[in-house]
PDB file of N, CA, C and O in Angstrom:
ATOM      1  N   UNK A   1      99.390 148.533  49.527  1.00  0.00           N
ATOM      2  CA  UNK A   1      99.119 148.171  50.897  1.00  0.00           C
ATOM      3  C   UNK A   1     100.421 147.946  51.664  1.00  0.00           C
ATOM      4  O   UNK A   1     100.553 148.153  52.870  1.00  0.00           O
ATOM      5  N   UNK A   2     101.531 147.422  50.691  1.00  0.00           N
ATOM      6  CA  UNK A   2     102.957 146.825  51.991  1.00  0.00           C
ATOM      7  C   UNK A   2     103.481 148.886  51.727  1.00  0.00           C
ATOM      8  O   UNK A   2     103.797 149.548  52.716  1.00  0.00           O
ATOM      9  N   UNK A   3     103.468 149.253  50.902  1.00  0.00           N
ATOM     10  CA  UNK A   3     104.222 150.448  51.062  1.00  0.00           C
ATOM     11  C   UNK A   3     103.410 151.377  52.380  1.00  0.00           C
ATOM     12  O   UNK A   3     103.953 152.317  52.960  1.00  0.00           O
ATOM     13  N   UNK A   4     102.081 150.896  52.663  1.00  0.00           N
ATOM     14  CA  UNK A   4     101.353 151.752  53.879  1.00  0.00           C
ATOM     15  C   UNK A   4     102.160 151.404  55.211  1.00  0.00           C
ATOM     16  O   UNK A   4     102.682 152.235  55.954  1.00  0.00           O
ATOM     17  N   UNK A   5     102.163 150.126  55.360  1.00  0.00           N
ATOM     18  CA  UNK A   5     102.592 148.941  55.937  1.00  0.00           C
ATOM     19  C   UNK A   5     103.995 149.316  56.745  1.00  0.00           C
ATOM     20  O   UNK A   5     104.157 149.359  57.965  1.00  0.00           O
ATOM     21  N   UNK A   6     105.093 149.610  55.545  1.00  0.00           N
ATOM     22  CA  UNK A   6     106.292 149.930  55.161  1.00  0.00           C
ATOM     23  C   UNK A   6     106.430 150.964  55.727  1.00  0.00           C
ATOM     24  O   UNK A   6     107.236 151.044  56.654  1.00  0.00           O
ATOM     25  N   UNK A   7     105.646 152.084  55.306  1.00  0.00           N
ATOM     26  CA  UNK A   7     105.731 153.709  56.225  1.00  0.00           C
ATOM     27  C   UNK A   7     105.374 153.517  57.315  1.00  0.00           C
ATOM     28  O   UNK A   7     105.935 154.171  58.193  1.00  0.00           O
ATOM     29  N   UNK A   8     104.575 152.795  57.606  1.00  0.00           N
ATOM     30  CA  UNK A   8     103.749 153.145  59.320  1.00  0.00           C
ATOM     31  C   UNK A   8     104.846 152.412  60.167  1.00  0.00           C
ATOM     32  O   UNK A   8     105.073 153.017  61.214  1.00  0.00           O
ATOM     33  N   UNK A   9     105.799 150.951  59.949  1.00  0.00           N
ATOM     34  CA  UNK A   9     106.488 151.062  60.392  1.00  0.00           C
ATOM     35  C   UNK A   9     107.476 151.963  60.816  1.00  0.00           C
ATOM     36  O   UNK A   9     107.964 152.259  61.906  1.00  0.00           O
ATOM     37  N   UNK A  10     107.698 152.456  59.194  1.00  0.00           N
ATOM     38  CA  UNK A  10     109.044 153.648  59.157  1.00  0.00           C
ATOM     39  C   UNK A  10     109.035 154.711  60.407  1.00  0.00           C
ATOM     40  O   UNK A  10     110.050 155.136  60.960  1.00  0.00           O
ATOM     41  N   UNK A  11     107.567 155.083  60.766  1.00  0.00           N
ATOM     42  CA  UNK A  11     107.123 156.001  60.820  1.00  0.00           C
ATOM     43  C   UNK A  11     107.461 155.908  62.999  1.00  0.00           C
ATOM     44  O   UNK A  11     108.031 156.680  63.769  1.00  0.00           O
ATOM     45  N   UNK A  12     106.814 154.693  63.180  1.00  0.00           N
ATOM     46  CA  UNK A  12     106.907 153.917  64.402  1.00  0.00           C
ATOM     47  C   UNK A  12     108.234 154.126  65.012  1.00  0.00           C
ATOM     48  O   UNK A  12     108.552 154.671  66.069  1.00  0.00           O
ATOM     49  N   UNK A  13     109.233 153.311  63.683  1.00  0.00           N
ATOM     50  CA  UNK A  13     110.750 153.404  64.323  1.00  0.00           C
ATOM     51  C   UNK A  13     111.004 154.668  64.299  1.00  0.00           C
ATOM     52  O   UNK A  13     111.550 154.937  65.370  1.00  0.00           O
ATOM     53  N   UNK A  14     110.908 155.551  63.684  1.00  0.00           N
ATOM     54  CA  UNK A  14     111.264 157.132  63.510  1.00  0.00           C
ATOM     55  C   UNK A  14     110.748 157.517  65.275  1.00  0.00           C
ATOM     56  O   UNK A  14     111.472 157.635  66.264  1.00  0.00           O
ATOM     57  N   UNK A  15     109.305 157.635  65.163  1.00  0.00           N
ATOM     58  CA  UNK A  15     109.231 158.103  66.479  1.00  0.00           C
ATOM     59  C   UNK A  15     110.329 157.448  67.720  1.00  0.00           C
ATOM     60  O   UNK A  15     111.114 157.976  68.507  1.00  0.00           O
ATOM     61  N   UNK A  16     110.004 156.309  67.486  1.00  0.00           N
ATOM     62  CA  UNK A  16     111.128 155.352  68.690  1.00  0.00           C
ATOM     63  C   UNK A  16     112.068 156.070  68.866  1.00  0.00           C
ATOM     64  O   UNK A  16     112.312 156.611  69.944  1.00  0.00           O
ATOM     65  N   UNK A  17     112.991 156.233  67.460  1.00  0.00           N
ATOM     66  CA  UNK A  17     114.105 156.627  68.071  1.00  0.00           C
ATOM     67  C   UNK A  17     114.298 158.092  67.853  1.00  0.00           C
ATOM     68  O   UNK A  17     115.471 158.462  67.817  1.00  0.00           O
ATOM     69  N   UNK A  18     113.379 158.985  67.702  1.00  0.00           N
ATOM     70  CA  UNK A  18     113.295 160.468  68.284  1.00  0.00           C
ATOM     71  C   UNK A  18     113.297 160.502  69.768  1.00  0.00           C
ATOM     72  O   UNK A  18     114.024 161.226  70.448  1.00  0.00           O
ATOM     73  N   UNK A  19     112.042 159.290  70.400  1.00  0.00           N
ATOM     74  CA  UNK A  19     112.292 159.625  71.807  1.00  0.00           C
ATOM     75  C   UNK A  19     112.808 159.146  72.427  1.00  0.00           C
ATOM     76  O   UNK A  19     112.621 159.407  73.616  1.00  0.00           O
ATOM     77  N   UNK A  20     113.763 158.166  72.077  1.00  0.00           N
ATOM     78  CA  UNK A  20     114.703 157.829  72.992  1.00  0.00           C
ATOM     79  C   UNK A  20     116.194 158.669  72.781  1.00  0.00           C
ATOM     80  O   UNK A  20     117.045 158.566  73.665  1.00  0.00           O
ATOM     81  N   UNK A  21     116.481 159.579  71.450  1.00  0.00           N
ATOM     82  CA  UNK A  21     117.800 160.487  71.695  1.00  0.00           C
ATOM     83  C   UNK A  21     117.233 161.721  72.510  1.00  0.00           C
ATOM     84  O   UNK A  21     118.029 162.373  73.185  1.00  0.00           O
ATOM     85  N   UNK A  22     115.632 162.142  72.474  1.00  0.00           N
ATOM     86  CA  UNK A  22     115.418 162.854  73.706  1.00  0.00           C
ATOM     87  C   UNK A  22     115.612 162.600  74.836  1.00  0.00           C
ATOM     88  O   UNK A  22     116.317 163.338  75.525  1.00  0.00           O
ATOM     89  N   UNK A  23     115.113 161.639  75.258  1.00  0.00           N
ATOM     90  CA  UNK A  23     115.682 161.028  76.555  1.00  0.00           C
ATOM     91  C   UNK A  23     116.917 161.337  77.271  1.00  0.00           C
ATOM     92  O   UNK A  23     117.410 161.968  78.206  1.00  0.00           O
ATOM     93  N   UNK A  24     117.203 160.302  76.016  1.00  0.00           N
ATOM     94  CA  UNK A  24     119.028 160.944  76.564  1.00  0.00           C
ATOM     95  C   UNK A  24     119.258 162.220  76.966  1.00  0.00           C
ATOM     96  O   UNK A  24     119.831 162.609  77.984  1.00  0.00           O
ATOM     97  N   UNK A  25     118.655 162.975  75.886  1.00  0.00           N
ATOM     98  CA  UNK A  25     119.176 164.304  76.493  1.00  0.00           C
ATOM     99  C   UNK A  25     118.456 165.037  77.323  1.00  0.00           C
ATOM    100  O   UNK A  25     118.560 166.263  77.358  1.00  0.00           O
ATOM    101  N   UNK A  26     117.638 164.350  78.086  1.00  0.00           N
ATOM    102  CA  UNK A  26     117.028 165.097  79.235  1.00  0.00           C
ATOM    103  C   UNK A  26     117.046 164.586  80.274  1.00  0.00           C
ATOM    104  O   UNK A  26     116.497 165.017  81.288  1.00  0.00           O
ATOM    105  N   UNK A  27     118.084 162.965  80.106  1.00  0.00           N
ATOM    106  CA  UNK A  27     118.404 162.923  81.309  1.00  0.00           C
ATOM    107  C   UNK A  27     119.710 163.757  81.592  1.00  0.00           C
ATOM    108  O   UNK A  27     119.889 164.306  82.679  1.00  0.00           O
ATOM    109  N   UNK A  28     120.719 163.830  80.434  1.00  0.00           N
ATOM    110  CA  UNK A  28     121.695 164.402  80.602  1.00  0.00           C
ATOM    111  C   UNK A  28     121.443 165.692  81.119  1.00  0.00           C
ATOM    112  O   UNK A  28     122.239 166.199  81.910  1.00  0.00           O
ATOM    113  N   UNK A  29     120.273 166.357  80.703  1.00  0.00           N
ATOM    114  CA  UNK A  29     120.010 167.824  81.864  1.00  0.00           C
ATOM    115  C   UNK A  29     119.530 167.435  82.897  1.00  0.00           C
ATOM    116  O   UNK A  29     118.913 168.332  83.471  1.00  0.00           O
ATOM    117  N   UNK A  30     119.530 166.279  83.522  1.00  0.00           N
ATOM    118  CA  UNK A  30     118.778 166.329  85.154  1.00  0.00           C
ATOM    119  C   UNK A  30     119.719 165.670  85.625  1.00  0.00           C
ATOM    120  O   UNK A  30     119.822 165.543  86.845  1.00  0.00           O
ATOM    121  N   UNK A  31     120.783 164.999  84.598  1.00  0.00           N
ATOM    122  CA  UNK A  31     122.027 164.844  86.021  1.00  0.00           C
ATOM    123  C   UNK A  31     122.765 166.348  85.963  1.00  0.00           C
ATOM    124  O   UNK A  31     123.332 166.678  87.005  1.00  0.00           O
ATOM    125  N   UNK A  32     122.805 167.188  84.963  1.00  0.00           N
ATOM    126  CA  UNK A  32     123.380 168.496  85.000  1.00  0.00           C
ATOM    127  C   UNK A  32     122.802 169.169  86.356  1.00  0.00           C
ATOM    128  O   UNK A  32     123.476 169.751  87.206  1.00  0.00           O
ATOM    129  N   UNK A  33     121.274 168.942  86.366  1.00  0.00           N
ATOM    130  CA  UNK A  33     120.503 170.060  86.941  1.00  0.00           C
ATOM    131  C   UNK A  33     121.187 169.328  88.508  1.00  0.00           C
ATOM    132  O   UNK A  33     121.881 169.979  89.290  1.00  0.00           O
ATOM    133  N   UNK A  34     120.809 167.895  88.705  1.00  0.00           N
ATOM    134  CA  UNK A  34     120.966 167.379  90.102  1.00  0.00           C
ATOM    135  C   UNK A  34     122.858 167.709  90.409  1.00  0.00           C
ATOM    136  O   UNK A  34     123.076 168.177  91.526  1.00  0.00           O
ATOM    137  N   UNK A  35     123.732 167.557  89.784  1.00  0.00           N
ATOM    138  CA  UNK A  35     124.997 167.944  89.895  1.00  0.00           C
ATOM    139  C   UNK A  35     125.069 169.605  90.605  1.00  0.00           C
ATOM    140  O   UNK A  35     125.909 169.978  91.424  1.00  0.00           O
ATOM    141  N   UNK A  36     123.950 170.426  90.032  1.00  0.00           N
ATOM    142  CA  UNK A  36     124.148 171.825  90.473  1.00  0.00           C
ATOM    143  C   UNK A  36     123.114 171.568  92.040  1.00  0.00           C
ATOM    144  O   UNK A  36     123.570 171.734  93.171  1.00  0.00           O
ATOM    145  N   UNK A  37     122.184 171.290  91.842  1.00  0.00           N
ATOM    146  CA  UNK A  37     121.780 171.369  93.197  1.00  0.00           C
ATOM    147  C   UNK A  37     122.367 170.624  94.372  1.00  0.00           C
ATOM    148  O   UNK A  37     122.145 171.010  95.520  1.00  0.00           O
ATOM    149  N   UNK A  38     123.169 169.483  94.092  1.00  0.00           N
ATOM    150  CA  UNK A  38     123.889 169.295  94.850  1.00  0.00           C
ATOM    151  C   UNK A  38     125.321 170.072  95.234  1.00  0.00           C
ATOM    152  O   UNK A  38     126.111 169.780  96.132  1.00  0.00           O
ATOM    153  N   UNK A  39     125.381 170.981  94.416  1.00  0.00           N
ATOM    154  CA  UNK A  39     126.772 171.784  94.662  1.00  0.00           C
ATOM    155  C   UNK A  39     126.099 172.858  95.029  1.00  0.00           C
ATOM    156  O   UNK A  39     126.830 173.718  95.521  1.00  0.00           O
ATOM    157  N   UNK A  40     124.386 173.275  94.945  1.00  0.00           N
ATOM    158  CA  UNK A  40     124.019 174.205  95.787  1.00  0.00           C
ATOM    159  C   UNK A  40     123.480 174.278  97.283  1.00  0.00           C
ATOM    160  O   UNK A  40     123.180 175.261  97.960  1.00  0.00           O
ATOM    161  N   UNK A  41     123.447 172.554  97.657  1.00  0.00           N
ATOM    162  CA  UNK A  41     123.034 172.037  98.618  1.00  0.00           C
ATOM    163  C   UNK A  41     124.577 172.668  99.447  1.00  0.00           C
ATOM    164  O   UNK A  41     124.533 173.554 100.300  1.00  0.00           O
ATOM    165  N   UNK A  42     125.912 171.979  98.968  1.00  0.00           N
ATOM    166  CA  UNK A  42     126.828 172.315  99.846  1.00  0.00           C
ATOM    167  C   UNK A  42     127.085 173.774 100.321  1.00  0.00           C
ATOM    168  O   UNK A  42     127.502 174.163 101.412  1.00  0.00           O
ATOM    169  N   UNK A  43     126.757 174.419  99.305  1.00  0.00           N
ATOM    170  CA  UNK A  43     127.337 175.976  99.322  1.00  0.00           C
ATOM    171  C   UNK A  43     126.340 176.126 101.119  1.00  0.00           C
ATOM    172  O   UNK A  43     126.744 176.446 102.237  1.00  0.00           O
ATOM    173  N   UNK A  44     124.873 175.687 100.568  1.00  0.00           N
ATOM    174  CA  UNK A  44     123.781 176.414 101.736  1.00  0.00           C
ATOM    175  C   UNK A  44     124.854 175.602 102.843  1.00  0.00           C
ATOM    176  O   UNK A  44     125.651 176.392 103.349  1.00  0.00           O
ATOM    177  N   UNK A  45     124.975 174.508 103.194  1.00  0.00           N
ATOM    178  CA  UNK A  45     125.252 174.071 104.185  1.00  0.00           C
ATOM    179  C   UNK A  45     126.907 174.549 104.653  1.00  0.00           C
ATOM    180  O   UNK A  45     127.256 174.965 105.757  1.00  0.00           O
ATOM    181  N   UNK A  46     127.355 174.438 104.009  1.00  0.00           N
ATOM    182  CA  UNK A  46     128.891 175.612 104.205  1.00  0.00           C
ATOM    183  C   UNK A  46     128.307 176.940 104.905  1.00  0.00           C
ATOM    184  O   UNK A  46     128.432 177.108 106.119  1.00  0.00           O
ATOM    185  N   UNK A  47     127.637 177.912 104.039  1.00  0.00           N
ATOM    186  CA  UNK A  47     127.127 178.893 104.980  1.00  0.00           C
ATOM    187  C   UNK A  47     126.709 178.983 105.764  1.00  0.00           C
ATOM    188  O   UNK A  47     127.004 179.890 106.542  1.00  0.00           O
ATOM    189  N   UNK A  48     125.298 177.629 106.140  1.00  0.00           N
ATOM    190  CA  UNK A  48     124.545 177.872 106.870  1.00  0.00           C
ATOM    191  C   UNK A  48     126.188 177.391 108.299  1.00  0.00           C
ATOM    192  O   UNK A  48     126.333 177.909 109.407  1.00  0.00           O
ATOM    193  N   UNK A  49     126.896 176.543 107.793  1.00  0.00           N
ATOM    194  CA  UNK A  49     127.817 176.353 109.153  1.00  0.00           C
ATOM    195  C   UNK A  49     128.793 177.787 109.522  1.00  0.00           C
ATOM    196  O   UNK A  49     129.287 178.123 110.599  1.00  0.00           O
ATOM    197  N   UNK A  50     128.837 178.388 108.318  1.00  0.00           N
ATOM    198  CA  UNK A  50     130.009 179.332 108.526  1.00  0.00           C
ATOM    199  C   UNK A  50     129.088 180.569 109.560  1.00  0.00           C
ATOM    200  O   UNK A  50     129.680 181.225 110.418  1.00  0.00           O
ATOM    201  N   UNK A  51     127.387 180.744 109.256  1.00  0.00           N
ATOM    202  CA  UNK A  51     126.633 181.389 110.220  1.00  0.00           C
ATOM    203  C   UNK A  51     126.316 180.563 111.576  1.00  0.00           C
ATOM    204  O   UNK A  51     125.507 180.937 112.426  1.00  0.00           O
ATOM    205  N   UNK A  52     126.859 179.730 111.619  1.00  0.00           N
ATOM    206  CA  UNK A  52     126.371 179.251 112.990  1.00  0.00           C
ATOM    207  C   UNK A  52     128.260 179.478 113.618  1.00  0.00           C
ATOM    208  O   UNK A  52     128.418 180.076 114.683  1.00  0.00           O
ATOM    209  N   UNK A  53     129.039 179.149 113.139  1.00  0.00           N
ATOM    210  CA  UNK A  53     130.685 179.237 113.783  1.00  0.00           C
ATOM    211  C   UNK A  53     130.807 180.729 114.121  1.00  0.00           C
ATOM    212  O   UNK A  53     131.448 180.988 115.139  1.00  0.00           O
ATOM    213  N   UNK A  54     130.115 182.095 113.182  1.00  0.00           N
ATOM    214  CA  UNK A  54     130.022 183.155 113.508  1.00  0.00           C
ATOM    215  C   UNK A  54     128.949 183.403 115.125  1.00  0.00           C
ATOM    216  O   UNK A  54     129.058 183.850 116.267  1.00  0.00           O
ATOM    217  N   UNK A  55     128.189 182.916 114.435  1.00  0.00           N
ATOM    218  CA  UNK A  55     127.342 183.426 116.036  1.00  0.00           C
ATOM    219  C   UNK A  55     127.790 182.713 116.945  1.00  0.00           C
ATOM    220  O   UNK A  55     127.717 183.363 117.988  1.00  0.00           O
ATOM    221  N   UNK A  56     128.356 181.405 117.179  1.00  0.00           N
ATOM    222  CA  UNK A  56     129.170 181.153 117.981  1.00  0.00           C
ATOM    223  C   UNK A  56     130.222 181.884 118.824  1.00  0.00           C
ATOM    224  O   UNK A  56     130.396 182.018 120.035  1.00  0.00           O
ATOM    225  N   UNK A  57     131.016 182.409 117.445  1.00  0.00           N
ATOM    226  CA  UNK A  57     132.161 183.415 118.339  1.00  0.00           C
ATOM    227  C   UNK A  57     131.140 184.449 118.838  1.00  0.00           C
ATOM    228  O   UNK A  57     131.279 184.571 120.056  1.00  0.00           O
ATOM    229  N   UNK A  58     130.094 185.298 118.325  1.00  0.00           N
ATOM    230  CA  UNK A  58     129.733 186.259 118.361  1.00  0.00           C
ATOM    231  C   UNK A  58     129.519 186.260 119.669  1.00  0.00           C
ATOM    232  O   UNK A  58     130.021 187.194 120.293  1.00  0.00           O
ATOM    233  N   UNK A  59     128.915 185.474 120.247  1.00  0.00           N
ATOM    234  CA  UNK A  59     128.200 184.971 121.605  1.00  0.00           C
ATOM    235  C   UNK A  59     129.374 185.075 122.847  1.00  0.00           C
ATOM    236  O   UNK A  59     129.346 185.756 123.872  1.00  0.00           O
ATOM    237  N   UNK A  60     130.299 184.237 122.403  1.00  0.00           N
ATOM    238  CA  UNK A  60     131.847 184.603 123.145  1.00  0.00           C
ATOM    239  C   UNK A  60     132.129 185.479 123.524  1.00  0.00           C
ATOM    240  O   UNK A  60     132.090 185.851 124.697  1.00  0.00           O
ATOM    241  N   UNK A  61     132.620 186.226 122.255  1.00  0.00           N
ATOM    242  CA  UNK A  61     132.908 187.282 122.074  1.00  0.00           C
ATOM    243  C   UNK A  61     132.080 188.765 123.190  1.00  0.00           C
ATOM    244  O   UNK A  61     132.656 189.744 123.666  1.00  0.00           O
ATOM    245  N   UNK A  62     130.830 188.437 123.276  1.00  0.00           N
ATOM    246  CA  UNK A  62     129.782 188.571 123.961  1.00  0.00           C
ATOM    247  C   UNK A  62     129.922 188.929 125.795  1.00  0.00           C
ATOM    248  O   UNK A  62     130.040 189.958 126.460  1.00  0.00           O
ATOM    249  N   UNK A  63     129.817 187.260 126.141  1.00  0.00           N
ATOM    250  CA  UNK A  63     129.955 187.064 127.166  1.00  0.00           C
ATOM    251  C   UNK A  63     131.636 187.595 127.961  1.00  0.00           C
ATOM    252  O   UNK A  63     131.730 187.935 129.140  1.00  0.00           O
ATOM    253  N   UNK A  64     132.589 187.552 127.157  1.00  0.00           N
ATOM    254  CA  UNK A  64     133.644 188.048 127.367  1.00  0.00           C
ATOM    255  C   UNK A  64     133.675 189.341 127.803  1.00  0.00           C
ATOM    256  O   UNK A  64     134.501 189.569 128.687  1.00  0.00           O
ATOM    257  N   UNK A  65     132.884 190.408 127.359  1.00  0.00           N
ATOM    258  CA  UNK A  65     132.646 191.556 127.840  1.00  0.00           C
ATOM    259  C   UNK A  65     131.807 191.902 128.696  1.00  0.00           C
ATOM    260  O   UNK A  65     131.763 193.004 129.244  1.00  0.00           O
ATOM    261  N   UNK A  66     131.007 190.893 128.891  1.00  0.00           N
ATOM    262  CA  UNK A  66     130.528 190.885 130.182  1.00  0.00           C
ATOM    263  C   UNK A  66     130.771 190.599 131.319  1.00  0.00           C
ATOM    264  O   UNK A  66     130.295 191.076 132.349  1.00  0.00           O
ATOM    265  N   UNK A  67     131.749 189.572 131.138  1.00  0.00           N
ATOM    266  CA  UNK A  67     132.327 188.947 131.941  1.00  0.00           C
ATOM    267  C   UNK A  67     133.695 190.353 132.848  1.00  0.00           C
ATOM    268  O   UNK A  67     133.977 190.568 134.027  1.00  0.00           O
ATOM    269  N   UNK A  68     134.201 191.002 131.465  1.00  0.00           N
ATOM    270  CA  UNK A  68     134.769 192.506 131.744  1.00  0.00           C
ATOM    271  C   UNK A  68     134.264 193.221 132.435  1.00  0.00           C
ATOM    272  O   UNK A  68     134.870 193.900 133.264  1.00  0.00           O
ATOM    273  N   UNK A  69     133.035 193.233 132.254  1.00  0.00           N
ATOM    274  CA  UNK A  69     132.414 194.342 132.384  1.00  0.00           C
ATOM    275  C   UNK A  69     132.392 194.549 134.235  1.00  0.00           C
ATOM    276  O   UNK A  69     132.613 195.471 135.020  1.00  0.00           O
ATOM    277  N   UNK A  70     131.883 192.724 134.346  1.00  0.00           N
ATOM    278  CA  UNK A  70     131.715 193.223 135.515  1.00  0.00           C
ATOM    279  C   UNK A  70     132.975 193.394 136.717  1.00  0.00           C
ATOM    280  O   UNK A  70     133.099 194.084 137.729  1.00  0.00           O
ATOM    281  N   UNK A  71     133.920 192.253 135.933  1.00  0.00           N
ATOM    282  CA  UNK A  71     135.166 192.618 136.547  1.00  0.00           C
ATOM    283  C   UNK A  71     135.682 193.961 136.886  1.00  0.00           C
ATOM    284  O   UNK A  71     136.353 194.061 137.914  1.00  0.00           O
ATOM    285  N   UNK A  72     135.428 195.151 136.060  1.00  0.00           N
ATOM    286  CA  UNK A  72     135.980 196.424 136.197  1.00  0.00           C
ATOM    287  C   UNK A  72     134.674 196.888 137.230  1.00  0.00           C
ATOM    288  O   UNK A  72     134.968 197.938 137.801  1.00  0.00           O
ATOM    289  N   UNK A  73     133.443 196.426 137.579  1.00  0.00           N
ATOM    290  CA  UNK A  73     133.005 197.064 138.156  1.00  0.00           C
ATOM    291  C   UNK A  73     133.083 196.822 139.760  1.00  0.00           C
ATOM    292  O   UNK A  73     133.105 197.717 140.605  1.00  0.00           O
ATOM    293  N   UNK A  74     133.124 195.322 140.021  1.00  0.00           N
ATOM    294  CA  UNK A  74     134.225 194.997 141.010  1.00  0.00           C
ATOM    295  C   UNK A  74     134.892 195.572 141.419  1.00  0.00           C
ATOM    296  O   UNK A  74     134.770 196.225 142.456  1.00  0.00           O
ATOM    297  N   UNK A  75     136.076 195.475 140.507  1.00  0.00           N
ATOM    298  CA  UNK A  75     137.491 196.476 140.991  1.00  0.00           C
ATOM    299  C   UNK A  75     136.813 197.987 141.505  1.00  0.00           C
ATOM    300  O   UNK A  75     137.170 198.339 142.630  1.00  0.00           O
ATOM    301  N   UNK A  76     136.025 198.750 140.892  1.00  0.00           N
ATOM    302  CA  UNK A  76     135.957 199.900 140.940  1.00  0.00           C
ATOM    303  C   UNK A  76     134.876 200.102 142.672  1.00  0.00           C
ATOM    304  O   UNK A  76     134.720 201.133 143.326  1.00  0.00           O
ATOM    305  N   UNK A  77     134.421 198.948 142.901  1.00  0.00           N
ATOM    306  CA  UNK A  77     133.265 198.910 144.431  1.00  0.00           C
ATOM    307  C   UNK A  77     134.451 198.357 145.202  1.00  0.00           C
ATOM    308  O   UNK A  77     134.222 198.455 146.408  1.00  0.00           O
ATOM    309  N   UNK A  78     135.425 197.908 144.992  1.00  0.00           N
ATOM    310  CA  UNK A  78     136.777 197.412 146.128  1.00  0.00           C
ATOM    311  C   UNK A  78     137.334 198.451 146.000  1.00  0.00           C
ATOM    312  O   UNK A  78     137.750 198.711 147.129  1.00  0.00           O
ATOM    313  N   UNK A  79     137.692 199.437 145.164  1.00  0.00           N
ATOM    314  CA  UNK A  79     138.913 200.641 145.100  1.00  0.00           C
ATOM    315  C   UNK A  79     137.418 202.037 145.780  1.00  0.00           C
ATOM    316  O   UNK A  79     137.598 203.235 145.995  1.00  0.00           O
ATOM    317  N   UNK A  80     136.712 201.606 145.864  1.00  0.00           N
ATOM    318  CA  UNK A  80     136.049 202.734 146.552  1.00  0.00           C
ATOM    319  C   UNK A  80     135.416 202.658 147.847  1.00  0.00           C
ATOM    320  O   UNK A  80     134.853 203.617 148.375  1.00  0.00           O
ATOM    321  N   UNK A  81     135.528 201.354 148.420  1.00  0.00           N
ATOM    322  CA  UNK A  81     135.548 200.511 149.691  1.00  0.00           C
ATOM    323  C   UNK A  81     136.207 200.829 150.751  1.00  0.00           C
ATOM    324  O   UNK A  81     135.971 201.045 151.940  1.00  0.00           O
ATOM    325  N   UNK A  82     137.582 200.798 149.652  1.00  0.00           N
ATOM    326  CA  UNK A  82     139.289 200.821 150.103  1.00  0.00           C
ATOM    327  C   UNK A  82     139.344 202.328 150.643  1.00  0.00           C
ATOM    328  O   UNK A  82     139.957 202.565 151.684  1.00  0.00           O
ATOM    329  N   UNK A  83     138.729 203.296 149.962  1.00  0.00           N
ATOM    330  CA  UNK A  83     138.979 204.730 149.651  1.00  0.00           C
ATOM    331  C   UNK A  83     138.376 205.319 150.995  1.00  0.00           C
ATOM    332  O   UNK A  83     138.933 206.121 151.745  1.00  0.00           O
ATOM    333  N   UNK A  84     136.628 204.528 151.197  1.00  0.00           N
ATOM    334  CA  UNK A  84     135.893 204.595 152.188  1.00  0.00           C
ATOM    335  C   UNK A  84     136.819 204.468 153.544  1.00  0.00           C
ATOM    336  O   UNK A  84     136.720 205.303 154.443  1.00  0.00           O
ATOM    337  N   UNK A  85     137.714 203.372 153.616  1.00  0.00           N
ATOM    338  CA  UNK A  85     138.287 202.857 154.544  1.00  0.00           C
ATOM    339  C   UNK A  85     139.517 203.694 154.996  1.00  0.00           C
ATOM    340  O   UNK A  85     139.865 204.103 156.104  1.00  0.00           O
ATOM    341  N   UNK A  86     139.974 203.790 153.939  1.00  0.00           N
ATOM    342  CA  UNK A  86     141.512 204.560 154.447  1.00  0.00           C
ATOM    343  C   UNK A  86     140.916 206.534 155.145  1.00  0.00           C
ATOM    344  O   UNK A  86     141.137 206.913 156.295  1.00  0.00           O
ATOM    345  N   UNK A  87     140.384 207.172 154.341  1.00  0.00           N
ATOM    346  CA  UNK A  87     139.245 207.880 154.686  1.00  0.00           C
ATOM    347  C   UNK A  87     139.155 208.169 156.357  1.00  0.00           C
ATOM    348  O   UNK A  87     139.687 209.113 156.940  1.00  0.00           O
ATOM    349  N   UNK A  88     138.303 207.055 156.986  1.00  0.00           N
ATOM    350  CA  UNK A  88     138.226 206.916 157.922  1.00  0.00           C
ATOM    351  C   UNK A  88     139.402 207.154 159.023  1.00  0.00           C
ATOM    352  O   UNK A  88     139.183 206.940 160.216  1.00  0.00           O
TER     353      UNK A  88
END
């Protein structure tokens, strides 16, 4: 009867401490896992800024030629104004 006794303890602590060196090691993969998603959190947010600083310029970049655009067309209704005028 103590040797039943004896094992079922044995048996108790055995499990115990099976699941607590699992533990360990599954928390050690979820600070692994949370370490990567937080270094995949930055990457998105790096990009997602490096796509917003792009369309930023892009937009500039943009309006700048429009801003050309119409300047040359200006010039070109004053130099044919001018042309009208002297003409005369």
């Amino acid at each position: 009867m103590i040797f039943w006794a004896v094992f079922a303890a044995m048996a108790v602590f055995g499990v115990k401490y099976y699941t607590s060196v699992q533990m360990r090691q599954l928390e050690r993969r979820m600070g692994r896992v949370k370490d990567e998603l937080h270094s995949a959190k930055e990457k998105l947010q790096n990009a997602q800024q490096s796509q917003t600083d792009a369309h930023t310029e892009e937009e500039a970049v943009v309006e700048r030629g429009v801003r050309i655009r119409e300047i040359i067309a200006d010039i070109q209704d004053r130099l044919a104004a001018r042309e009208e005028v002297s003409e005369e």
